[in-house]
VOGU-3710 file (C-alpha; in Angstrom, 3 decimals, decimal comma):
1> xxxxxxxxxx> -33,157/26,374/-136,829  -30,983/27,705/-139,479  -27,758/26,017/-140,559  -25,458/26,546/-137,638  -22,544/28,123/-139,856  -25,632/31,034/-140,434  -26,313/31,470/-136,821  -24,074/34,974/-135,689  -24,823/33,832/-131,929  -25,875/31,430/-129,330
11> xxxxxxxxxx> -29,217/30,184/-128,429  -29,234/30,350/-124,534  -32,206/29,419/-122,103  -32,174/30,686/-118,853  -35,064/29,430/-115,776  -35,655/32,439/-113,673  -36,763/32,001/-110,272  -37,110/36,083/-110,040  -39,515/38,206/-111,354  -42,532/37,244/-109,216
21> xxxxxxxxxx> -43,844/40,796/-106,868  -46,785/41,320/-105,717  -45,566/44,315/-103,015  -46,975/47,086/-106,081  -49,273/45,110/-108,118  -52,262/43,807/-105,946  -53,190/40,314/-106,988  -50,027/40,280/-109,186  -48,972/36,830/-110,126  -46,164/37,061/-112,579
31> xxxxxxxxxx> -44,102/40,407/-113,532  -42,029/40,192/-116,348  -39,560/42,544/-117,462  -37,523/43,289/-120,726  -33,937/43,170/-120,485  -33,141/46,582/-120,962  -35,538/46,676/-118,008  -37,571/49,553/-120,139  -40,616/47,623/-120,720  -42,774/45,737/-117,328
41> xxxxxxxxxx> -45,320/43,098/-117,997  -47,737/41,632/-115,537  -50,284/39,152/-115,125  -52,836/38,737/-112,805  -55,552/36,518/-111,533  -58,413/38,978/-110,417  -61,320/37,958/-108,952  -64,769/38,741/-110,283  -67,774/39,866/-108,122  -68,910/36,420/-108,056
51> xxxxxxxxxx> -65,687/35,694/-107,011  -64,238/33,731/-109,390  -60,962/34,632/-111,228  -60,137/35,456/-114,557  -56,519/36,740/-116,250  -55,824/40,100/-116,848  -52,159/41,667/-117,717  -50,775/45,079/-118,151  -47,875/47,057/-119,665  -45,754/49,545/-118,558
61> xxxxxxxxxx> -42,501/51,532/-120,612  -40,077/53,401/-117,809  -42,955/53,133/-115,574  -45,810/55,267/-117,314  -48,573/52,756/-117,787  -49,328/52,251/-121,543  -51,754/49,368/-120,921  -53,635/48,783/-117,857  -55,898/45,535/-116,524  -56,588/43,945/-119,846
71> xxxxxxxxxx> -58,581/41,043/-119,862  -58,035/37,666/-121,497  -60,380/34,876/-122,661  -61,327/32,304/-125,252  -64,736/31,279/-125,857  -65,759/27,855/-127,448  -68,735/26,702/-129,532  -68,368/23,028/-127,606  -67,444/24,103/-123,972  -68,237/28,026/-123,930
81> xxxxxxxxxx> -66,059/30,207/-122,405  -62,601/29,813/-121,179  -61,927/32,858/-119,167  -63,702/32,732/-115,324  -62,557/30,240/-112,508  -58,912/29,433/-113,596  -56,093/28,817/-111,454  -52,261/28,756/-111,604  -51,235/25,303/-112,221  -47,177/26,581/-113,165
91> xxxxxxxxxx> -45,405/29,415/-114,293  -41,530/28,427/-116,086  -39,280/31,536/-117,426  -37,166/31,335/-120,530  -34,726/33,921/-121,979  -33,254/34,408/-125,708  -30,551/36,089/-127,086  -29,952/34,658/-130,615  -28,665/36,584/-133,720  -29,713/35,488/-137,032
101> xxxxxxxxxx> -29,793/36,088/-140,731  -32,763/38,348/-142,005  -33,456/37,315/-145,963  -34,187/40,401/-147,816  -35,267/42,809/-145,791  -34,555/46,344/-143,859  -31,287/44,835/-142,329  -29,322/41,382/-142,781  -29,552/39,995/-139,321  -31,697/40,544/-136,751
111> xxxxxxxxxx> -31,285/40,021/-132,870  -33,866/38,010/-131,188  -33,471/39,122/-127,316  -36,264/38,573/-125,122  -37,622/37,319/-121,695  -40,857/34,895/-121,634  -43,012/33,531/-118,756  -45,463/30,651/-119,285  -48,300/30,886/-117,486  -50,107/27,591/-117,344
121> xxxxxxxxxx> -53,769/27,643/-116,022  -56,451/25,618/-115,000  -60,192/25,686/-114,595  -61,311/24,858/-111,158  -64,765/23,257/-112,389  -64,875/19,486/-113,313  -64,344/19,949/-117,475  -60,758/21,138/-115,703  -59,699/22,831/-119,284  -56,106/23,405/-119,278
131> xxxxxxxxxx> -54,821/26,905/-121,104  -51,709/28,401/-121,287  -50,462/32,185/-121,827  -47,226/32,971/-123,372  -45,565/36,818/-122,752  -42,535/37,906/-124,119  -40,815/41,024/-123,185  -38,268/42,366/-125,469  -36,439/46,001/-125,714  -38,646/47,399/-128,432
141> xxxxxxxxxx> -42,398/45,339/-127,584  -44,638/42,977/-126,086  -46,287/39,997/-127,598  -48,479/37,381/-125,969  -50,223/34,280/-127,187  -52,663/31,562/-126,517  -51,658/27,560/-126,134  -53,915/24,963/-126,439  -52,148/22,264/-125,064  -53,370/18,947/-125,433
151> xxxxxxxxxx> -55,542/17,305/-122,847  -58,345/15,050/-122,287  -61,319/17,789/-121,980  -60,458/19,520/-125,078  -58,890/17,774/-128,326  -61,188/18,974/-131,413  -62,058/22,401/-130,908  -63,986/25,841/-132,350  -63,242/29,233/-131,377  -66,135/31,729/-131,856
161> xxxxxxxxxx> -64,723/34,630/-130,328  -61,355/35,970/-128,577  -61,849/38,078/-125,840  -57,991/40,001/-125,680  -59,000/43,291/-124,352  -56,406/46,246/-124,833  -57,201/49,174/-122,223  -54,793/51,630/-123,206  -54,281/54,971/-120,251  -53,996/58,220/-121,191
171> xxxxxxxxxx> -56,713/58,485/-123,974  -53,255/57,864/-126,828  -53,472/59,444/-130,530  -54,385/56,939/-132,747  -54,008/56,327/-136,352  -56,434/54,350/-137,860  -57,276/52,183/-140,515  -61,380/52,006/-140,890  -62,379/49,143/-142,809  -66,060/48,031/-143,843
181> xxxxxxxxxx> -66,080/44,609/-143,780  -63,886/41,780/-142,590  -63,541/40,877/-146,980  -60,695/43,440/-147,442  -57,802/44,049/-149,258  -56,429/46,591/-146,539  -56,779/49,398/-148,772  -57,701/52,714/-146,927  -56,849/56,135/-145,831  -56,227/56,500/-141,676
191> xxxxxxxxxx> -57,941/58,473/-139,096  -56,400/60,574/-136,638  -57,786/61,145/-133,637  -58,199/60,550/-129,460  -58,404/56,785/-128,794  -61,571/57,711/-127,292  -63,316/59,097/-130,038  -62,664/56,137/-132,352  -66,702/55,420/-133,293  -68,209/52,428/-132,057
201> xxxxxxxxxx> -69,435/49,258/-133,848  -66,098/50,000/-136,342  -63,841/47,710/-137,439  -59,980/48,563/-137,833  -57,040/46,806/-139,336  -53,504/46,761/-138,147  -50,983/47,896/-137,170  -52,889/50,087/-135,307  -50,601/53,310/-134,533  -50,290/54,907/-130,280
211> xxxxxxxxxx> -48,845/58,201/-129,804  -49,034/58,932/-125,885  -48,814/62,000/-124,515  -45,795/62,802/-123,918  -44,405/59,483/-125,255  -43,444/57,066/-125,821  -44,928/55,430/-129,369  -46,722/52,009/-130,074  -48,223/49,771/-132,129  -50,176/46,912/-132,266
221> xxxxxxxxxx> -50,857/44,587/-134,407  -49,847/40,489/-134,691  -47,459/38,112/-135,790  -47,155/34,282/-136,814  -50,794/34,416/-138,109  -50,353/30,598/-138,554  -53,952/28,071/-138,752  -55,513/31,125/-137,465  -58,408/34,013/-138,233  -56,810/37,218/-138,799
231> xxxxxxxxxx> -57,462/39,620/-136,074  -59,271/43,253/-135,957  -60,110/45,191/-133,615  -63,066/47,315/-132,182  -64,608/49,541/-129,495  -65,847/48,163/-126,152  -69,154/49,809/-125,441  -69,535/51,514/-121,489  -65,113/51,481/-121,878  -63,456/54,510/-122,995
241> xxxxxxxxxx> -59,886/53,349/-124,362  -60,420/49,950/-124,899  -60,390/47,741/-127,684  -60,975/44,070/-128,078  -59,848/41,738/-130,336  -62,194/40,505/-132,944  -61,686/37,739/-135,244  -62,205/37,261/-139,126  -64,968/34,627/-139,657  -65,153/31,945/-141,991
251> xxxxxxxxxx> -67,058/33,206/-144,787  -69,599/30,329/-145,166  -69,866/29,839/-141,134  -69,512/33,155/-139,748  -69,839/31,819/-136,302  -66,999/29,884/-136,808  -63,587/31,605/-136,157  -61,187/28,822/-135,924  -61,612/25,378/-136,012  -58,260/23,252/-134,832
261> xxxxxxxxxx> -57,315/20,366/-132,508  -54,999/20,285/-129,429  -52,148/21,080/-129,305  -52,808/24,571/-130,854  -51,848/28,113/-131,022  -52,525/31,709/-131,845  -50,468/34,300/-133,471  -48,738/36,679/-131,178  -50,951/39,804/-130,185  -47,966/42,643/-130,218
271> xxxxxxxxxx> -47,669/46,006/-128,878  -44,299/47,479/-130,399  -43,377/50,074/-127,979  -40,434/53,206/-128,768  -39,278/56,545/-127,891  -40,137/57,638/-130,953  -42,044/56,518/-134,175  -38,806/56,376/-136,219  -37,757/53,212/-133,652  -40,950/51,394/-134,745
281> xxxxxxxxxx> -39,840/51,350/-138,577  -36,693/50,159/-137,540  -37,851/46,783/-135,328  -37,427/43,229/-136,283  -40,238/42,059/-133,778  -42,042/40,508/-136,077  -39,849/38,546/-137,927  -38,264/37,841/-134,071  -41,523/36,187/-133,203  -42,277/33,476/-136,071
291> xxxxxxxxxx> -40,098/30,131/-136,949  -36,683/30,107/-138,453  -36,283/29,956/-142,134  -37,299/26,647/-143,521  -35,932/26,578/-146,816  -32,391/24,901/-147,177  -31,038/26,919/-149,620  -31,973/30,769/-151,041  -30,008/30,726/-153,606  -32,762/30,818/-156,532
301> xxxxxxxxxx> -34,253/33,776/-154,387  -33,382/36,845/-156,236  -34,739/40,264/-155,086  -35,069/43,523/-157,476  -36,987/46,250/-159,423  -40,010/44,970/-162,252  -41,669/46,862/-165,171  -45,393/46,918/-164,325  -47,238/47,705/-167,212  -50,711/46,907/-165,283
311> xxxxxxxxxx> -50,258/50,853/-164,008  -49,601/52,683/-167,449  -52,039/50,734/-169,208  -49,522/48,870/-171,444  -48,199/52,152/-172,894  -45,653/51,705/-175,940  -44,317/54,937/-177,833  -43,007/54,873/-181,249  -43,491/51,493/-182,364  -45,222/50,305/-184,949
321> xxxxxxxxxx> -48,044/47,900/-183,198  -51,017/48,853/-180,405  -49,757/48,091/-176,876  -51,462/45,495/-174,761  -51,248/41,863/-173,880  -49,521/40,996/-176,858  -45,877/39,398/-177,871  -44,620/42,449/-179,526  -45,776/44,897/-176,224  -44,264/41,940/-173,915
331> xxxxxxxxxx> -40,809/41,943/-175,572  -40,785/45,679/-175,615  -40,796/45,931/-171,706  -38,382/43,716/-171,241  -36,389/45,186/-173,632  -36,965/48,112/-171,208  -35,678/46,395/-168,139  -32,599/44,656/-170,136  -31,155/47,828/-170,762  -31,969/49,630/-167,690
341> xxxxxxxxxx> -30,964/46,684/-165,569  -34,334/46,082/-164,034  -34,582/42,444/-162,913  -37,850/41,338/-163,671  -40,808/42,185/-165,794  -44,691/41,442/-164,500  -46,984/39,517/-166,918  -50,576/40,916/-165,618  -54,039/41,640/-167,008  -55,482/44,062/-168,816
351> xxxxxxxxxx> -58,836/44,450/-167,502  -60,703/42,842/-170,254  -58,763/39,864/-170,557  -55,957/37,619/-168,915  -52,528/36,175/-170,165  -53,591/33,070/-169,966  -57,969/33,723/-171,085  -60,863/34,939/-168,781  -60,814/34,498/-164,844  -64,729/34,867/-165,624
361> xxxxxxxxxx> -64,343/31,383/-167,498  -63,411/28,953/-164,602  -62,390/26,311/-166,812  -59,311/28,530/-167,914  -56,005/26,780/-167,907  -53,433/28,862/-166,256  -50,686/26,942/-168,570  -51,605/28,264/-171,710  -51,627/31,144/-173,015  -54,120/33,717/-175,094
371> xxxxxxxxxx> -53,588/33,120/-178,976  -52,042/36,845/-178,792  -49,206/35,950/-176,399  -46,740/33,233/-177,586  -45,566/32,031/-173,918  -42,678/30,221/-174,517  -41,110/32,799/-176,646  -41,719/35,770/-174,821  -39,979/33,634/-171,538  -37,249/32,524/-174,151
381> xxxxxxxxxx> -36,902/36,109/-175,287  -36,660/37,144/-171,467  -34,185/34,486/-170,308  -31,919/35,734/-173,499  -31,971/39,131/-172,159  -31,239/37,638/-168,389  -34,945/39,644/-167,196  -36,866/37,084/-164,708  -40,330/36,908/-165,796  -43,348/37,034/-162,978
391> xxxxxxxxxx> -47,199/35,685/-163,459  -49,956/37,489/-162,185  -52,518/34,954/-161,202  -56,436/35,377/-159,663  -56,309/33,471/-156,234  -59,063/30,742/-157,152  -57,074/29,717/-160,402  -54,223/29,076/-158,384  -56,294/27,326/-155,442  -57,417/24,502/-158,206
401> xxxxxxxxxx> -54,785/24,202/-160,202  -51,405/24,786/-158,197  -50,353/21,166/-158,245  -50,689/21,221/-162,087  -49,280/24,759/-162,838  -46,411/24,894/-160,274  -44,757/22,559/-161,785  -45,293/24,034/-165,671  -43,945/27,259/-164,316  -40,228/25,952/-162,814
411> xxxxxxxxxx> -40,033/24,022/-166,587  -40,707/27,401/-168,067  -38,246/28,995/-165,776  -40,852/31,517/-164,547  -39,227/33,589/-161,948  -42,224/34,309/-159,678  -45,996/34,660/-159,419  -48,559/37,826/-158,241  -51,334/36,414/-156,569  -54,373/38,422/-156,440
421> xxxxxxxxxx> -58,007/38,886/-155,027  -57,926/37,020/-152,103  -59,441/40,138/-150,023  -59,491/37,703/-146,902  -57,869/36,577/-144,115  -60,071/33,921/-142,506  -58,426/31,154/-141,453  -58,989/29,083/-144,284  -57,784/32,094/-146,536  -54,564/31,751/-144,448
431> xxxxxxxxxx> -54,142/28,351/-144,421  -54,182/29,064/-148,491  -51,196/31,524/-148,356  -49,179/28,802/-146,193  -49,975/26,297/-148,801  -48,670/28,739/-151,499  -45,670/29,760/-150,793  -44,739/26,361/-149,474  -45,498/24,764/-152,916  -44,451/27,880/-154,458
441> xxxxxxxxxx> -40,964/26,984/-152,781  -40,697/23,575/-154,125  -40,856/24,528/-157,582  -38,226/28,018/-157,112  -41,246/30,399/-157,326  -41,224/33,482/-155,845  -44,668/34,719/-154,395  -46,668/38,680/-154,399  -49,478/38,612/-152,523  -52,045/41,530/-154,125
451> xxxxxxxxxx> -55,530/41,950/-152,820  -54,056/40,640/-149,400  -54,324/41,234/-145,810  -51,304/42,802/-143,622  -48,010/40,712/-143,151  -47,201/38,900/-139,817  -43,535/38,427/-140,261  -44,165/34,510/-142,305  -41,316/35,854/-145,103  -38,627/34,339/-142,170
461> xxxxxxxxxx> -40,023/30,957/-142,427  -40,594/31,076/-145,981  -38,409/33,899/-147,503  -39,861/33,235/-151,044  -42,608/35,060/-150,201  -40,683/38,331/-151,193  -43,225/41,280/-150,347  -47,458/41,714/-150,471  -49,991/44,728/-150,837  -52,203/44,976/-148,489
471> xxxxxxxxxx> -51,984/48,800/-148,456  -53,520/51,777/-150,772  -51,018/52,162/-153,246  -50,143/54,442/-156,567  -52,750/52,491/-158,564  -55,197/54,599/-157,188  -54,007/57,136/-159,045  -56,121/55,295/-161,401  -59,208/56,193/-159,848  -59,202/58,277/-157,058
481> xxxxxxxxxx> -57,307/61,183/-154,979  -56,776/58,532/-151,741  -53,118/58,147/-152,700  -51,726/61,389/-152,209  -48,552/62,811/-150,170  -50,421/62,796/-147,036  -51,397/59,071/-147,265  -47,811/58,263/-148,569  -46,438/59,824/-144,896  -49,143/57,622/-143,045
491> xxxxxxxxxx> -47,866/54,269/-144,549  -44,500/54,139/-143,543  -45,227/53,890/-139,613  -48,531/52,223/-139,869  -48,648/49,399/-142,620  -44,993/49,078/-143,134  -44,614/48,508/-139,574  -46,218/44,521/-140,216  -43,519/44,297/-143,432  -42,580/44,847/-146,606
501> xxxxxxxxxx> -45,585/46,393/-148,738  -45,645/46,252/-152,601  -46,867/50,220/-153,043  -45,930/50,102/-156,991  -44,043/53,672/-156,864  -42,387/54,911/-159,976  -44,593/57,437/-161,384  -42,103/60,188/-163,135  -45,451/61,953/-164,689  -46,115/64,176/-161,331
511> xxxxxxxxxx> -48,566/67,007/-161,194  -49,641/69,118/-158,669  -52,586/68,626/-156,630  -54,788/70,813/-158,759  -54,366/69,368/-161,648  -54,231/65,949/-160,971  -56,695/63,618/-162,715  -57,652/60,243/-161,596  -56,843/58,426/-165,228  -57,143/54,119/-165,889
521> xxxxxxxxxx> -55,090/55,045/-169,108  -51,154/56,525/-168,315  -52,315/58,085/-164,903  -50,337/60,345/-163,322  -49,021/60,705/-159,237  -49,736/63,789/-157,250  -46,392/65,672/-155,481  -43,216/65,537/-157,224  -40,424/63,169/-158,901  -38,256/63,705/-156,231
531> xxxxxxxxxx> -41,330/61,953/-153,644  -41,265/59,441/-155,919  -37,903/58,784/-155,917  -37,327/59,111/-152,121  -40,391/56,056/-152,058  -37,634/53,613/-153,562  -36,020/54,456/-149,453  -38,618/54,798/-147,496  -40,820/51,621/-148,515  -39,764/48,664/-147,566
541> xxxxxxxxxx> -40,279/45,648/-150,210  -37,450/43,514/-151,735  -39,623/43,715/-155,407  -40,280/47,060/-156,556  -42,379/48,115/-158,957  -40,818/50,513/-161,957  -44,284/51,751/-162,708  -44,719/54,180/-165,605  -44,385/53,444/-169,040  -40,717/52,879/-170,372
551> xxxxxxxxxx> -40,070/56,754/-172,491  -41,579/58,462/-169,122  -38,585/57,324/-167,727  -35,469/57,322/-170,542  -33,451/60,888/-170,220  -35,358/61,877/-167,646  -33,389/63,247/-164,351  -34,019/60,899/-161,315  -33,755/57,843/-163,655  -29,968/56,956/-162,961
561> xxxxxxxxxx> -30,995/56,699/-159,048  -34,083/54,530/-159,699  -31,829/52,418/-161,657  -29,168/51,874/-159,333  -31,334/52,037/-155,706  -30,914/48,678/-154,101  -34,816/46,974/-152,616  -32,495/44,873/-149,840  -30,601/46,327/-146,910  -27,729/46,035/-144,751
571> xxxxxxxxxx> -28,995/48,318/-141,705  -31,994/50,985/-141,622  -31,847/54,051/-139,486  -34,751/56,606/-139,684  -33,475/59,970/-139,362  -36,613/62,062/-139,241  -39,896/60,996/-138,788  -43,368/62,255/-137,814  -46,372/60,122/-139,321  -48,605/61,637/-141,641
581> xxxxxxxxxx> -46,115/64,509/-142,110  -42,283/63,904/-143,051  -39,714/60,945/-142,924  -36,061/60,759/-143,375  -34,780/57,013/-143,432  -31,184/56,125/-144,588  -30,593/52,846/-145,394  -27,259/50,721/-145,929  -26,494/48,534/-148,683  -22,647/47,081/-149,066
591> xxxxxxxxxx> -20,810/49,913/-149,034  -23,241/52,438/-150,151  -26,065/54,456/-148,249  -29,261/55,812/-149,839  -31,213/58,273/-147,788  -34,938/58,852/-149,085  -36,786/62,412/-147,377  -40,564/62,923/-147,711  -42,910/65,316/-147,067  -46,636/66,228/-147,714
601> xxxxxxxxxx> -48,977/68,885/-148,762  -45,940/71,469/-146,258  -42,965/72,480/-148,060  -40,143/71,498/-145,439  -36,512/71,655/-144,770  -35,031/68,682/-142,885  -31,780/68,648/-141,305  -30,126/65,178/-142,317  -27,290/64,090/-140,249  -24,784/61,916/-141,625
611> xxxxxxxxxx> -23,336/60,424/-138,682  -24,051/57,425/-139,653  -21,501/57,244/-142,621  -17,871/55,434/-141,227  -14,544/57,286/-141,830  -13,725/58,889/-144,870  -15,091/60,573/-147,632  -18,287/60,174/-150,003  -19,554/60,990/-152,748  -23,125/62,206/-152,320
621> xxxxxxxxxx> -25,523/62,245/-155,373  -28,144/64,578/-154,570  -31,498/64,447/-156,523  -33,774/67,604/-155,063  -37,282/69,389/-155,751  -35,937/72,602/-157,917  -37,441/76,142/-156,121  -39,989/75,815/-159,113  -41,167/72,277/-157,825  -44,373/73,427/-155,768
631> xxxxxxxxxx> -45,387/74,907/-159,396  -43,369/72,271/-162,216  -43,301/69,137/-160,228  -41,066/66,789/-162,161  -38,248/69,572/-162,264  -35,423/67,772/-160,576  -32,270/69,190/-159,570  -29,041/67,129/-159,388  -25,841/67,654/-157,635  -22,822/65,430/-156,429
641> xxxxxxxxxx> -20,518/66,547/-153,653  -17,429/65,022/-151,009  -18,935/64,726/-148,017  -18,432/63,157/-144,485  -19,840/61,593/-141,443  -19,594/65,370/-139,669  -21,880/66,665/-142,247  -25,270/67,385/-142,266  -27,194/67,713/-145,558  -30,455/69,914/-145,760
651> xxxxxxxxxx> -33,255/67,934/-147,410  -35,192/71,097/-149,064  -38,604/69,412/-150,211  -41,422/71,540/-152,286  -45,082/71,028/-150,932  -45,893/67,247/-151,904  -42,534/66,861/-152,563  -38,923/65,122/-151,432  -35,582/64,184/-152,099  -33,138/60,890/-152,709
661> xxxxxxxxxx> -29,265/60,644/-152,164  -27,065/58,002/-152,706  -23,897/57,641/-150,636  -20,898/55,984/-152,377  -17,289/55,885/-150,885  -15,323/58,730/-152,875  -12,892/57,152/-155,560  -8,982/57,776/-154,983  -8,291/61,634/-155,543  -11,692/62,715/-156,078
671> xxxxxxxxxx> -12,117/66,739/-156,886  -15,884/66,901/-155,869  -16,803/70,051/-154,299  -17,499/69,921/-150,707  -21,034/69,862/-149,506  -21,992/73,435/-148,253  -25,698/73,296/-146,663  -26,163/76,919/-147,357  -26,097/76,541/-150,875  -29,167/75,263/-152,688
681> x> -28,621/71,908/-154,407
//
């Protein structure tokens, strides 16, 4: 656990001798409710026409079923399956209600409140396997999870398959994310449609996104991927509405899913449940449901905004040498973020070679440098200028030489490292990102995943690892049309539901949608500055990404608010929200709020409440899409006004487009106008 002068409340365990019915659930075993009494969960033995017995559960939010009889099962390459023919040996109940410290993310604690049954079970045939099921109910979800304890019948073990069936009633909404191949980086656009018209023999990541008629919302995805094969999910042919669980295979023995020994565990399979998808964004489930923070102190950890000169293509304006991976380019962007106040600057690649050689040579030393790049003075040159330098890094350098390089990298005071290409999450791809960011944490490094697979709430444990990808981002702005408005609505209540995501916003060069360009070379962002700016909000991720190149940005309006937006938070509270389409999310830093708006392709006007805000008066700094915006997209408007918690501001947002305000406590005798909605910003 943390240090006890961190913990905000008590740890208290409670045996409950209630909970078991069986008068509305036939064959019920176990029922298990959450404690605002919202959420039901029970499990079952059913029998089988053969008659054996096999577990099933099911979910329920204010009664409406959301999940009915789901079943569950492991199956082994040594023993087969472990699913048929159990029996109850025990069932024990635990309860939680512990408030903690969250490192760096949407708020700084977190309350972990929840009720959990342990279901211990038995085969009745002579190999008399032993398996246990864990549920937790909590106010905003459901997670469960498979223990392997240790026994005489099963020690060394191989999982080829989980069976954890999800029947969901009601034929839901779903938003998607199709993917071709278990070797992915995460990086797609979504599919809307009926639950039952997903297509068959498809894979999809998670989160996976549940509107139900008529309410309530859900998601489900997974958390403490720990030792583990990521999961997926797909269709179950002959049942409408259900999907099964389906595990990411080692890539030399694909019929090998996990390989462990007793006593064991999988991640927690979650279904995040809420009235409404603003309520999702705004859950701490799955930091709630891995291990306390296991790094002593956090003081080294420092969270921020970086020049990424990947995106622009190294772009330097009235100089007198060619940008690239060079000293002279290198000192110019952190020149950039010394006077801007930007924290850190990203050493990366540019395309045809690396910082430190060729990732195609695989004898390259990632502690030296190319002959263009003098190392140790462009980090002395940084640590003059107080900007924290981060390395990004191919994922098979760092594999062989992390024991080596670690080390080199806290001497050189490197500030953190971007991992990238890893495109995986097999469990021995997992077991690699553990590794990291615990050696990563031994030597003060901070730790980016690129090229990576979803989050499952592991930044609690190990807090240096400070955001990931894992989602399409603005770089394929380099390429494509797939990140436009439309996708940028989708993201915050389907991949930012797992954790922070590393979306590299920042473009100030936006066009409209005809006549954007996919460009490698100073590309450009579809929708407006103001979408842009409201990103810096809306996206979670304690390292942001100052994309463009340094003069897009200087006397430009929108600038001072990029500059001074916080990337950690005191408390989030999402305002407006409908996925795909528009999002209002204020967030709390100190004393000030920042409130980010969205929208896509529809020009919108959102009411924004500030009810939220204490007593007394603020000072509001508006930044809005001008009336011109749908035609002259980086036209931004600027206003500052007194306002209060009775107010409500109107966010007025050009197709593509959005708008940012920060919220400061007015000073003493302030003569700001006062806020008049009717009057265009």
């Amino acid at each position: 656990m943390e240090k006890s002068n961190l913990v905000l409340a008590t740890v208290s365990f409670v045996v409950f001798s209630l909970f078991f019915s069986c008068a509305r659930h036939r064959n019920a075993l176990t029922t298990l409710d959450s404690p605002d009494g919202n959420i039901r969960v029970v499990f079952m033995l059913k029998e089988s026409a053969d008659g054996s017995s096999f577990p099933c559960y099911s979910v329920s939010y204010k009664g409406k079923i959301l999940l009915g009889e789901s079943e569950l099962g492991i199956e082994f390459i040594e023993t087969g399956l472990l699913k048929n023919g159990l029996q109850l040996k025990d069932v024990t109940f635990n309860s939680k209600d512990e408030t903690y410290p969250v490192n760096f993310g949407k708020s700084s604690t977190a309350r972990d409140h929840y009720r959990e049954a342990v279901i211990a079970l038995e085969e009745r045939k002579a190999t008399k396997r032993n398996l246990e099921l864990v549920f937790r109910a909590y106010d905003d979800g459901v997670a469960f999870r498979y223990r392997f304890p240790q026994q005489a019948g099963l020690s060394d073990f191989t999982i080829t398959a989980e069976h954890s069936l999800f029947s969901f009633d009601g034929n839901p909404r779903t938003y998607a994310l199709p993917l071709e191949s278990f070797t992915t980086s995460y990086e797609a656009n979504y599919r809307i449609g009926p639950l039952d018209n997903l297509p068959p023999d498809s894979l999809f990541g998670i989160p996976l996104l549940l509107e139900f008629p008529e309410g309530p919302w859900a998601a489900l995805t997974e958390a403490d991927l720990t030792d583990y094969a990521g999961m997926y999910l797909t269709t179950v042919p002959g049942r409408p509405g259900t999907l099964v669980s389906t595990l990411s295979p080692w890539p030399d023995r694909p019929e090998v899913k996990v390989k462990a020994s007793t006593p064991h565990a999988s991640p927690w399979r979650v279904l995040m449940i809420a009235e409404n998808p603003g309520g999702l964004i705004q859950s701490n489930i799955i930091l709630n449901l891995n291990a306390p923070c296991a790094i002593p102190d956090l003081s080294w950890i420092k969270t921020g905004k970086s020049a990424f000169l990947w995106w622009n293509d190294f772009v330097v304006t009235d100089v007198g040498f060619k940008g690239g991976l060079n000293t002279e380019t290198l000192k110019y962007y952190i020149d950039f973020c010394s006077e801007n106040g930007l924290e850190f600057f990203d050493l990366d690649t540019d395309e045809k070679t690396d910082w430190y050689g060729s990732r195609e040579d695989l004898n390259s030393d990632i502690t030296t440098s190319i002959p263009e790049i003098d190392i140790g003075e462009v980090l002395r040159y940084a640590r003059e200028k107080g900007v924290g330098v981060r390395l990004w890094l191919p994922w098979f350098f760092v594999r062989d030489q992390m024991e080596k390089a670690f080390p080199v990298y806290e001497k050189w005071g490197v500030t953190g490292l971007k991992i990238d290409y890893m495109d995986r999450d097999d469990q021995k791809m997992v077991n690699f990102y553990h590794k990291v960011v615990k050696k990563a944490a031994k030597h003060h490094l901070t730790v980016n995943f690129h090229g990576a697979y979803k989050p499952t709430g592991i930044r609690r444990t190990y807090p240096n690892l400070i955001t990931r990808e894992g989602v399409l981002g603005l770089e394929y702005c380099k390429w494509s049309r797939m990140c436009n408005p439309e996708h940028d609505l989708m993201i915050p209540f389907t991949r930012m539901l797992a954790g922070p995501m590393d979306f590299t916003p920042g473009a100030f060069r936006t066009v409209t949608r005809e006549e954007f360009v996919p460009s490698f070379h100073a590309p450009a962002a579809m929708g407006t500055r103001c979408h842009q700016l409201a990103m810096y909000v809306v996206y979670e991720s304690p390292l942001q990404m100052v994309s463009d190149y340094p003069s897009a940005y200087l006397n430009q309006t929108g600038f001072e608010f990029l500059k001074a937006v916080p990337t950690t938070w005191d408390k989030t509270i999402v305002l407006n929200a409908r996925p795909g389409d528009y999002v209002t999310i204020a967030r709390q830093h100190g004393k000030e709020w920042y409130v980010g708006s969205m929208t896509d392709w529809t020009a919108r006007e959102l009411r924004v409440p500030l009810g939220f805000l204490p007593e007394g008066e603020f000072a509001a700094e508006i930044y809005a899409d001008t009336p011109e915006a749908d035609r002259l997209p980086r036209q931004v408007t600027f206003s500052k006004f007194s306002v209060t918690a009775s107010d409500t501001l109107a966010a007025r947002m050009a197709p593509g487009g959005g708008q940012a305000v920060r919220l400061a406590p007015a000073s003493s005798g302030s003569s700001l106008p006062r806020y008049n909605s009717r009057t265009r910003e």
